[in-house]
C-alpha positions as CSV (number, residue, x, y, z in Angstrom):
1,X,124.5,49.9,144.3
2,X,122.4,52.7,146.1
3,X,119.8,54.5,145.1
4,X,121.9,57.7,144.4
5,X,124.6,55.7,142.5
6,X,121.7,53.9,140.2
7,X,120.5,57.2,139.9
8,X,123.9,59.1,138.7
9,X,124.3,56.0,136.7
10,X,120.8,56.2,134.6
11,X,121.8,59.5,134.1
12,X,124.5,59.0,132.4
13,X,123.6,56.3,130.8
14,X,120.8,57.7,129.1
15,X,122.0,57.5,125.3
16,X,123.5,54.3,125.2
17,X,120.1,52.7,125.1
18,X,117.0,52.6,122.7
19,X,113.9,50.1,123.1
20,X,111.3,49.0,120.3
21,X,110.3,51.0,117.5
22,X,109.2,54.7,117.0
23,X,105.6,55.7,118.8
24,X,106.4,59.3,118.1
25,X,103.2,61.0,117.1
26,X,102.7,63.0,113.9
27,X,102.1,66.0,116.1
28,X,105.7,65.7,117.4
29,X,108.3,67.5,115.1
30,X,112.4,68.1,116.2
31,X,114.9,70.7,115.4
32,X,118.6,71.7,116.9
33,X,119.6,75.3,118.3
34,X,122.9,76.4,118.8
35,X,123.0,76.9,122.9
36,X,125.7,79.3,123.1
37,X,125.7,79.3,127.2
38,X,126.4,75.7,127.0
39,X,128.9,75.7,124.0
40,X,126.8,73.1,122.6
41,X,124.0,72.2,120.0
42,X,120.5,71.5,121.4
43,X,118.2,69.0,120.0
44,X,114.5,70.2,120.3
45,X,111.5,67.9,120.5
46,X,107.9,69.7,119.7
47,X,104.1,68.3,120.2
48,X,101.9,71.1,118.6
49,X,98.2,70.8,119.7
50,X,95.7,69.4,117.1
51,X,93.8,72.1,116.4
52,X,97.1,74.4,116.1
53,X,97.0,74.7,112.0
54,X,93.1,74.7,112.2
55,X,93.5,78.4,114.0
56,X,95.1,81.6,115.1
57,X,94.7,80.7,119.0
58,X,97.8,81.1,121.1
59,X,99.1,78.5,123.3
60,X,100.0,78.0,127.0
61,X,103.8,76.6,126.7
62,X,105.8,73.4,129.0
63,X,109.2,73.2,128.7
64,X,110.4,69.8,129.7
65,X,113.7,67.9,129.8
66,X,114.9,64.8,129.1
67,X,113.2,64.9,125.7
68,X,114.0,61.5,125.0
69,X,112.1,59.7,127.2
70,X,109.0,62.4,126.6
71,X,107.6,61.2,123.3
72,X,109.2,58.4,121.7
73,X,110.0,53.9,122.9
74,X,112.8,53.9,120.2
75,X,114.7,56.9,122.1
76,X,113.9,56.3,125.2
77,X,116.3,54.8,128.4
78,X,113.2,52.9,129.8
79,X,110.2,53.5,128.1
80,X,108.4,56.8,127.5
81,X,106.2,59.2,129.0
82,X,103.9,58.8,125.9
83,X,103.3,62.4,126.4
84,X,102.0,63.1,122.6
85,X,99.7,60.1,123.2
86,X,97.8,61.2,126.1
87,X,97.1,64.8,124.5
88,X,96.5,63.4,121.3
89,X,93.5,61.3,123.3
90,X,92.4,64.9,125.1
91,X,89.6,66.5,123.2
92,X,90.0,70.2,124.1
93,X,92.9,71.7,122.4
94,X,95.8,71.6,124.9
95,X,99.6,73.5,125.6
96,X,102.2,73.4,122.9
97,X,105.2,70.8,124.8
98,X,108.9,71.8,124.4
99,X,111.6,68.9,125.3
100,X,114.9,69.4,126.0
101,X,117.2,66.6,124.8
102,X,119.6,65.9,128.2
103,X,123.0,66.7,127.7
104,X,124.1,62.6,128.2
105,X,127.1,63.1,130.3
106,X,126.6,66.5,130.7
107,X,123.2,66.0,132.2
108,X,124.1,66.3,136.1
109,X,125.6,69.4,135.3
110,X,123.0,70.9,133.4
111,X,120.0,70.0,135.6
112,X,121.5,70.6,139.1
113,X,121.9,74.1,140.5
114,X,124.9,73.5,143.7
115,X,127.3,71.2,143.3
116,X,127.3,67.9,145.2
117,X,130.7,67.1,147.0
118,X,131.0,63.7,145.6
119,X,129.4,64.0,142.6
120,X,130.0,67.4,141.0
121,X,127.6,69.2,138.5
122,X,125.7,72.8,139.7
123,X,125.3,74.5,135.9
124,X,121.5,74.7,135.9
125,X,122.2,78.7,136.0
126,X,123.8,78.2,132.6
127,X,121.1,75.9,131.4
128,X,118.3,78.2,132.8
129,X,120.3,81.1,130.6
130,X,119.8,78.6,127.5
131,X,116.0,78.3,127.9
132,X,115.1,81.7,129.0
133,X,117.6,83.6,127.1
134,X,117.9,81.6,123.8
135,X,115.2,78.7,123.6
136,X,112.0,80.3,124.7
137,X,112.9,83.7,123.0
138,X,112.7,81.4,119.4
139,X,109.9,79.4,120.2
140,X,107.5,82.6,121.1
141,X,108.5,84.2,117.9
142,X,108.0,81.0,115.9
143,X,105.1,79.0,117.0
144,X,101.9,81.0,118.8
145,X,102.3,81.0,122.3
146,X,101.2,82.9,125.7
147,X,104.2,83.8,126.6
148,X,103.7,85.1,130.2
149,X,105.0,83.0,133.0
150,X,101.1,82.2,134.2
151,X,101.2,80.4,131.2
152,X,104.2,79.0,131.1
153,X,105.3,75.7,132.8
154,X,108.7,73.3,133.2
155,X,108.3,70.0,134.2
156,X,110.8,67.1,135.1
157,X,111.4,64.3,137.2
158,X,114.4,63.3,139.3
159,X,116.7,66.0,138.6
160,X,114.6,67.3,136.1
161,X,112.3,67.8,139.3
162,X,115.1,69.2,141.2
163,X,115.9,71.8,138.0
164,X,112.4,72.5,137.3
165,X,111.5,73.7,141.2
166,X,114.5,75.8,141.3
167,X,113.4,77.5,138.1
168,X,110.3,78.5,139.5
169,X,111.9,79.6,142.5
170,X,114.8,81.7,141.0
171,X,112.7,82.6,137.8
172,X,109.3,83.2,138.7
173,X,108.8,86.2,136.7
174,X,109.5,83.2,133.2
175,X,108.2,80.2,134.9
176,X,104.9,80.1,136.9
177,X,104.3,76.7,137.0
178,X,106.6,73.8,138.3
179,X,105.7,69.9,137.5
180,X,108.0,68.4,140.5
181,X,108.4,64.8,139.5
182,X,110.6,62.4,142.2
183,X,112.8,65.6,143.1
184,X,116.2,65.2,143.7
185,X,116.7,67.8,146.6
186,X,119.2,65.5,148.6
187,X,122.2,66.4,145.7
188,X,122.5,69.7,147.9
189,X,120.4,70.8,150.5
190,X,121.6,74.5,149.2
191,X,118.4,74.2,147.5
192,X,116.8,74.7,151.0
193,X,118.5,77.5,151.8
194,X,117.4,79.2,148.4
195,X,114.0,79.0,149.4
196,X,114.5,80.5,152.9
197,X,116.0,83.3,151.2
198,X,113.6,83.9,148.0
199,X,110.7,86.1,147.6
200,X,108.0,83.4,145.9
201,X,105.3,85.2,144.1
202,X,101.7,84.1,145.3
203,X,100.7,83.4,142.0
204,X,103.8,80.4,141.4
205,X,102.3,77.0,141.1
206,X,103.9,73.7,141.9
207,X,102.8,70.1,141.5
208,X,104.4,67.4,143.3
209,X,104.8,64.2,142.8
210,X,107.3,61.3,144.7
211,X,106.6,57.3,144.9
212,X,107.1,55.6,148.6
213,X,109.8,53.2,147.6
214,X,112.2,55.7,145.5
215,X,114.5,55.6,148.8
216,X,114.5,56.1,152.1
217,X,114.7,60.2,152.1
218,X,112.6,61.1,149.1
219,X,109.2,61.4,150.7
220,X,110.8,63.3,154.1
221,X,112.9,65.3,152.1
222,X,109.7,66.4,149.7
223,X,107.7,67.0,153.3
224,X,110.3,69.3,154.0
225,X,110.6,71.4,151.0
226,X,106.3,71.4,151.0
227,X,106.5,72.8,154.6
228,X,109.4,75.1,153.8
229,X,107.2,76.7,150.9
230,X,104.1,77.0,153.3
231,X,106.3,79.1,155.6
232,X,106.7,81.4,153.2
233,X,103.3,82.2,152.1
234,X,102.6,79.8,149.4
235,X,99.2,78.8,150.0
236,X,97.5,75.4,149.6
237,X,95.7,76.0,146.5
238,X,98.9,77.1,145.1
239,X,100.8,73.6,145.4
240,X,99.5,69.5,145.1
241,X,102.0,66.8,146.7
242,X,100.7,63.5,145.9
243,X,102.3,60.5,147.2
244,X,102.2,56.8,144.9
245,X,102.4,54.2,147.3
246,X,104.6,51.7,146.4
247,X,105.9,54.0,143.5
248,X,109.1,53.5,142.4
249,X,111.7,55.6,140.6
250,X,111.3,55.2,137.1
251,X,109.8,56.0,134.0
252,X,106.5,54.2,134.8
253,X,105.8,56.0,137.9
254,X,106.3,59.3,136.0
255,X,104.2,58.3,132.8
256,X,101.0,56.7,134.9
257,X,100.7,60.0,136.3
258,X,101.5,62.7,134.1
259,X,98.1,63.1,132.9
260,X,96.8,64.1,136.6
261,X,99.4,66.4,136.7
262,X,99.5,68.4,133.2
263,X,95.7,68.4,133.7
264,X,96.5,70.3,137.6
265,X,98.9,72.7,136.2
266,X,97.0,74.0,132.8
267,X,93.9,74.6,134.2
268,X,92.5,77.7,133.8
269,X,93.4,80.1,137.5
């Protein structure tokens, strides 16, 4: 099996497994929205900072998918991100993190903006429509958030990486922050072309991040993209690309250095 085909696979895998017991934190609640662009029901996963009900502060907002594998072993495919405990370790108060339950078999659709020949998908406009539209609309009126796109990130790996860059790029005035985890760019180098053509704000932030043995294109293919931005103006301070030697693609990889990465993008600018 190749790389791409494991990857597809995992994908679509996600819900048929679960491992150990919960580790969800007691910061972490859930909740389901009707997502009318996708004719579907949305299951909502939310960490709310630990000084939230101690104050009236508002918070700087990530928006994340595969909500699954963000918070909780028992849910997860393989193993979590154990995002809710790393902030629950942080002293200062931090962002308020939204996850986005994948859409199982409707995942690849959701999360990939041009279709792939073999493999199909290219919905992420309609799943972009859900978020901006629907989703972050309710959570700004219900919880206490900075809801200006400085302040508001998405973050994802594989094509979660792949949906969150092309937010960022085709919503920049909603998303100012991209966390680019293992980024699938090869489903359709359209993605490419969408950068040539786009006008990227000098204030849009990314933070990449891709291991050395995911396969034999993913660090050439990042290169690319990185160059690509510089071209247009996007300036060094404005973008990290770290490469894990010997990284692989998975849930581990992603996890081990999330913290780095949240830390990078919620900073104060």
């Amino acid at each position: 099996m190749t790389f791409k085909q494991l990857l597809l696979t995992v994908g679509l895998t996600y819900s048929l497994l679960g491992h150990g017991q919960q580790t969800v934190s007691s910061r972490v609640s859930t909740f389901t929205i009707e997502a009318p662009q996708l004719q579907s029901d949305k299951k909502i996963w939310i960490y709310l900072p630990k000084k939230y009900s101690e104050n009236s502060k508002h918070y700087p907002t990530v928006y994340m998918h595969d909500a699954q594998n963000l918070f909780d072993a028992e849910t997860s495919f393989a193993g979590e991100w154990q995002i809710d405990e790393h902030l629950d370790s942080i002293a200062d108060d931090t962002s308020i993190i939204i996850g986005i339950e994948h859409g199982n078999e409707k995942r690849m659709d959701e999360l990939t903006p041009y279709a792939n020949e073999k493999y199909g998908g290219g919905n992420a406009d309609t799943y972009l429509g859900f978020i901006i539209n629907t989703l972050k609309p309710y959570i700004d009126s219900t919880y206490r958030t900075q809801p200006d796109s400085k302040n508001t990130t998405i973050f994802g790996s594989s094509l979660g990486g792949l949906l969150s860059f092309y937010a960022v790029i085709k919503h920049p005035e909603v998303f100012g922050n991209a966390g680019v985890f293992s980024p699938s760019f090869w489903f359709n180098h359209n993605i490419y072309d969408a950068v040539s053509k786009s006008n990227i704000p000098a204030t849009s932030r990314f933070y990449f991040l891709a291991g050395s043995e995911e396969s034999d294109t993913m660090i050439t293919e990042l290169d690319k993209m990185v160059a690509l931005l510089m071209q247009k103006g996007v300036t060094k301070s404005h973008f990290m690309k770290i490469t894990i030697q010997g990284g692989q693609h998975n849930e581990t990889l992603w996890r081990e250095n999330f913290p780095d990465a949240y830390k990078w993008l919620t900073r104060k600018q």
